[in-house]
N, C-alpha and C positions, 0 to 999 in steps of 0.2 A: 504494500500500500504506500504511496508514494504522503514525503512527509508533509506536502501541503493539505494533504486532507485531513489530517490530526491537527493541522493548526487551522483549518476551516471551525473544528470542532471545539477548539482552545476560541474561538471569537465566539461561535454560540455558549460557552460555558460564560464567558464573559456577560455576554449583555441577558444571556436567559437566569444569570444570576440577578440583574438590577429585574427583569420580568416578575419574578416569585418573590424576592424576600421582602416586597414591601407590606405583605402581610405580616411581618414578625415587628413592624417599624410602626404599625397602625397606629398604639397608641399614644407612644411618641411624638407623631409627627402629629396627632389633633390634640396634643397637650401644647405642642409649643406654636404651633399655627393660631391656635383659638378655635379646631371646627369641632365637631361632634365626630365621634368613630362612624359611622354611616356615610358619614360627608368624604371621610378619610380616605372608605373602603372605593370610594367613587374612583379615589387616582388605580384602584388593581380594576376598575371596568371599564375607564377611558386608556388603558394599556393596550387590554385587549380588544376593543373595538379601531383601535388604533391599526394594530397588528391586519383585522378585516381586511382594511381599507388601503391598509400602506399598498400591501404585499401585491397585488395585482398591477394597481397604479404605478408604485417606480418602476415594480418589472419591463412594465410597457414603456415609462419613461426614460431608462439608461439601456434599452434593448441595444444599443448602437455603438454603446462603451465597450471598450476591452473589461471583462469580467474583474479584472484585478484594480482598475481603473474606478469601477461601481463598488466593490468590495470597498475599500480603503474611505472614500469617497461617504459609503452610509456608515463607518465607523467615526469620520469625521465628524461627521451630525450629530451622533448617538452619543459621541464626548463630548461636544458643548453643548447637547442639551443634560445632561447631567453635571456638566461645570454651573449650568444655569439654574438647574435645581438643588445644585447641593449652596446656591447663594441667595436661592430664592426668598424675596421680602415676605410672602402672602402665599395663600392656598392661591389663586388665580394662576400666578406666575408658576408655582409647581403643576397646578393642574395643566398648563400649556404644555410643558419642557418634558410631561408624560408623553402627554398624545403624540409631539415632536422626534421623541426620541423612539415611541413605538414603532410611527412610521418609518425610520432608519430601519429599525431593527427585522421589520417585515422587509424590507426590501435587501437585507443583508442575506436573512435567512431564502430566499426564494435562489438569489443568485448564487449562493455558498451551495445551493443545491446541485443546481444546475452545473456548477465550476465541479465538484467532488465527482459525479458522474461523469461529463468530458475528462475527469484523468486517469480514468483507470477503462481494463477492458469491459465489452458488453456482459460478460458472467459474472460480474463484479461492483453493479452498480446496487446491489441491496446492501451489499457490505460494506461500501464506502458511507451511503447514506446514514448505516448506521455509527459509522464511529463519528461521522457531522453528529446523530442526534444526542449519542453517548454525550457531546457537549452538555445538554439540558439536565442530562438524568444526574449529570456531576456535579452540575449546578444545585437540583435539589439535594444532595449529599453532603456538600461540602460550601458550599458560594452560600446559601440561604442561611445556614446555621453562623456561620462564618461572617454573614453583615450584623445578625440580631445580635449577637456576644460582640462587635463590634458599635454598634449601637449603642448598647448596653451602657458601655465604656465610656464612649467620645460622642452620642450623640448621633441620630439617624442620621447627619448630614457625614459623616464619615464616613458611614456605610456607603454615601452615592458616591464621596473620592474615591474609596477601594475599587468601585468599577470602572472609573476615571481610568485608574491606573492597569486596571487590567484589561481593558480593552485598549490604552494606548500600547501595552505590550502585545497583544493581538496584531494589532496595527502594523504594529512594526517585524513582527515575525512575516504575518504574511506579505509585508512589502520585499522583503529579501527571499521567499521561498517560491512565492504563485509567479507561474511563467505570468509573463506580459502580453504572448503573441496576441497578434492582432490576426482577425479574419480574413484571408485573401477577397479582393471585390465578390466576387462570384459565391462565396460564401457569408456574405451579411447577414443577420440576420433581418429579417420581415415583418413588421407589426403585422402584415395583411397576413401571411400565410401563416403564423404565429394564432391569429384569431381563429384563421378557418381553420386550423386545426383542433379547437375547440369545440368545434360543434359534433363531435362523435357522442351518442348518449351516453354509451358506455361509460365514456370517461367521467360523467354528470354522478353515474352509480356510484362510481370509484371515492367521488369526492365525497356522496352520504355516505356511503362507509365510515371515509375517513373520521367526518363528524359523530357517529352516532358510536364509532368504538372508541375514538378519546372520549370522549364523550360522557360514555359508563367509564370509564377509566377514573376520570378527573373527578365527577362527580363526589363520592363518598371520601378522597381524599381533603376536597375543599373542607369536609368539616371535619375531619378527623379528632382534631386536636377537642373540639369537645366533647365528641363520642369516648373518645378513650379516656378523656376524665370524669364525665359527669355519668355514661351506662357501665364503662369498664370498670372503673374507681383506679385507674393508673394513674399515680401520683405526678403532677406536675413538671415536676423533676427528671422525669423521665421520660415524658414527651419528645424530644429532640430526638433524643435513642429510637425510639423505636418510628421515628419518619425518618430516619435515616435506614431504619432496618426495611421499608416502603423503597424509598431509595435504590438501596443496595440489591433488590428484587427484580426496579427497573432496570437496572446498570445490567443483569441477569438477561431480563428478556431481550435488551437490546442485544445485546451480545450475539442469545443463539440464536433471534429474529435477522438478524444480519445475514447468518450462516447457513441459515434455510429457505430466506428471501428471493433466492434467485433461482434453487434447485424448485422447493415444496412450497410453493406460493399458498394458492389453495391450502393445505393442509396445516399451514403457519396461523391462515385466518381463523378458522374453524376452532382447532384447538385452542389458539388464544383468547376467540370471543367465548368459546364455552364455557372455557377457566375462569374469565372472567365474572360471566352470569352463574354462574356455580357460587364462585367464593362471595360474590356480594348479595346471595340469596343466602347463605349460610353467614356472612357476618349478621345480616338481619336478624338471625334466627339466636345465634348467640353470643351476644355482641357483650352479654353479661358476665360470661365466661373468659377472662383476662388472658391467659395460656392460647384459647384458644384463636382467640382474637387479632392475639399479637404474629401467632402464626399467619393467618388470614391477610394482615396486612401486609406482610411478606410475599403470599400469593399476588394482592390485587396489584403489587407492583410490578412483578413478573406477568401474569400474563394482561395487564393492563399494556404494558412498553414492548410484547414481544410481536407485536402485530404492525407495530411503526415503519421496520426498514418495508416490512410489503405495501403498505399501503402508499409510499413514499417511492417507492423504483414503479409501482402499476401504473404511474402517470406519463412517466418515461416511454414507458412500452404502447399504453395508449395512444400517445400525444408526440409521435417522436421528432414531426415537425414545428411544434410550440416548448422546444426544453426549458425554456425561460418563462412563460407565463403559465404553463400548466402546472408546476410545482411552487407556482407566486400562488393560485388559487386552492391549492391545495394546501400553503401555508394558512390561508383564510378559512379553510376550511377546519381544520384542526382547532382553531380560535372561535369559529362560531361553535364547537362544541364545547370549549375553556368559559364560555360566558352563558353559553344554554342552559348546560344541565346544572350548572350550583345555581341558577334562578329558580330551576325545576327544583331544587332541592331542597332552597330557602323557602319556598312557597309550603311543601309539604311541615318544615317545620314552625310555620308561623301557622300554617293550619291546627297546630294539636298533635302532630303525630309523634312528632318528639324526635331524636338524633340518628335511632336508628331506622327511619324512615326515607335518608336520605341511600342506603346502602337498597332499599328495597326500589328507590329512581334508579341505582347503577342497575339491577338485577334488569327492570323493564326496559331502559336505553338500551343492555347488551343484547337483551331476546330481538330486539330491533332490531339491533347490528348483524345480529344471525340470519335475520331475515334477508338485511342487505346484503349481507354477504353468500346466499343462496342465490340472491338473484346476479350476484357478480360471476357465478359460479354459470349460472342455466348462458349466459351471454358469454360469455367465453367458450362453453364447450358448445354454442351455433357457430361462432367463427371457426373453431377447429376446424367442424362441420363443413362449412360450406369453404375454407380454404380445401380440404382436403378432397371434397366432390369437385372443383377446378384444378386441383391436380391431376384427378383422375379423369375427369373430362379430357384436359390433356396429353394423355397419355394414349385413351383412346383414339383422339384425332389425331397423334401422331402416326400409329399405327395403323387405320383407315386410308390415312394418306401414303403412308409407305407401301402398302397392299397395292392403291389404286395403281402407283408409280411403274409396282412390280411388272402387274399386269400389263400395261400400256407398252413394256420395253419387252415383253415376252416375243408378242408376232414382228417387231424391227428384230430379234434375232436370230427369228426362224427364216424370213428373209435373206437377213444373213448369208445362213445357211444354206438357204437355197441357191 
């Protein structure tokens, strides 16, 4: 694996660490702001609607750039809107320098895609995606824990230097490692042909997937931390530990999701969404059970992250003439499931159902996700299908025609002869 895609994955650890830990800085930043936690929790939902919106938009916007040109370029952004936010006067000005820096971050993440898949061969493009995603799943392990004990300390505005810092080093790794080349004329790419590549349904299924299996993923981890205190009775203190042992689960699925992404597509899906709606109908069930629980969260991280590198290389395969915007949509896609299902989730607990209610939203998003993922299954094996009747179509009219030829040259040889 070539080392520019480890540090593709060293930029996403960087900036998908400032994405997640501002839930550990919540009540921090609405103590020293003046807003209410509610108002707080607003800067982790204009993150993510940010992420929507960016990730499509610049794609189409630096299509024309040299890859490493656009890389460097939304790392730029993503460090002075964080220099802006770690000096921010008011909630206004932090609330901006979110949305600002999401939009970077969407559009890093689309082209770091895109960039990891051009560097390695065609057998190999699930397993590059996955060590770009590895970035995230390290973020939640070590960058999240790592800003709130930083916080803690110096104050949430420290926490947003520490990513200052880590994405300037980002920066500058990948400015010394990611080739430069440029596209010869004849290979540019095309907003037009980029578009029309998009209009395959198929690829449309590809993308509910994407949303409805993060989706159940994300869901029951958003509230974790009070499930495991207030139904588990796991002490406070211990919380960190065991979303890191969540963590350490993902880092798992990504792994082997990587390494069967390219061979066991299919079977990568299936398994993982099962796993998934399995263990989060079972945390529902015994969510009161400590032991057993803490196992469980170890599951919904693994097979929650072991379905990412497929769902991430099928757009590739899909979309092979849109590599840049079809993987920007598919970033959005993932995001409209980060902001979906904890709405689906806060809703059930503001309903009355209480914490373990939100594990029972992952169970129904994943039965979902299986649903989509049957149907991504029946659409694939018609293309087998009907590729494989046009090969054999072709084989027959070669043969037909070879026959007719036979024939025709038979009586010029009896001729010939004669």
């Amino acid at each position: 694996m070539p080392i520019a895609v480890y540090l593709l994955g060293l930029g996403i650890f960087a900036q998908g660490t400032s994405e997640f830990m501002l839930a550990g800085l919540l009540p921090n930043v609405a103590a020293d702001l003046g807003v209410s936690i509610p108002d707080a929790g607003l800067l982790v939902s204009a993150f993510a609607i940010g992420m929507v919106v960016g990730a499509p938009v610049l794609a189409i916007g630096t299509l024309r750039l040299p890859r490493r040109t656009a890389l460097i370029a939304f790392q730029l952004v993503f460090v002075a809107g964080h220099v802006v936010g770690a000096l921010a006067p008011g909630y206004g000005v932090l609330f901006a320098s979110r949305v600002v820096s999401a939009f970077a971050y969407a559009g890093f993440w689309a082209v770091a895609a895109a960039a990891a898949v051009s560097l390695v061969p065609a057998g190999a493009k699930g397993k590059a995606l996955s060590v770009v995603g590895t970035g995230l799943t390290l973020a939640t392990i070590v960058g999240v824990p790592a800003g709130t004990v930083l916080s803690q300390h110096a104050g949430w505005r420290a926490a947003f230097w520490g990513v200052v810092a880590l994405t300037a080093a980002s920066l500058a790794s990948l400015l010394a490692a990611l080739p430069a080349a440029r596209p010869a004329a004849g290979e540019l790419p095309s907003v037009r042909r980029e578009i029309a590549a998009m209009s395959r349904p198929a690829l449309w299924v590809s993308y509910l997937l994407t949303t409805l299996s993060f989706g159940a993923a994300i869901v029951t981890f958003s509230y974790l931390t009070p499930l495991l205190t207030e139904v588990s009775g796991l002490p406070a203190s211990l919380v960190p530990a065991v979303l890191a042992l969540y963590g350490v689960g993902g880092l798992l699925g990504m792994t082997l999701g990587g390494r069967t992404a390219d061979r066991h597509p299919l079977r990568t899906l299936f398994l993982g969404i099962g796993g998934l709606t399995t263990a989060s109908a079972l945390l529902a069930l015994t969510a009161e059970n400590l032991p057993v629980t803490i196992a469980l969260v170890f599951t919904l991280g693994l097979t929650g992250y072991v379905t990412n590198p497929v769902v991430q290389s099928r757009v590739f395969t899909l979309a092979p003439n849109a590599p840049t915007l079809a993987p920007a949509v598919n970033t959005s896609a993932f995001n409209v499931g980060i902001t979906l299902t904890p709405m689906l989730g806060g809703l059930t607990i503001d309903a009355g159902f209480g914490y373990t209610s939100v594990a029972w939203v992952g169970a129904a998003v994943g039965a979902t996700a299986l649903g989509a993922a049957l149907w991504v299954a029946v659409l694939q094996r018609r293309t087998e299908a009907r590729t494989e009747a046009r090969a054999e179509a072709h084989t027959v009219t070669g043969r037909a025609s070879g026959a007719v030829d036979a024939a025709a040259t038979r009586p010029n040889a009896l001729a010939a002869t004669d």
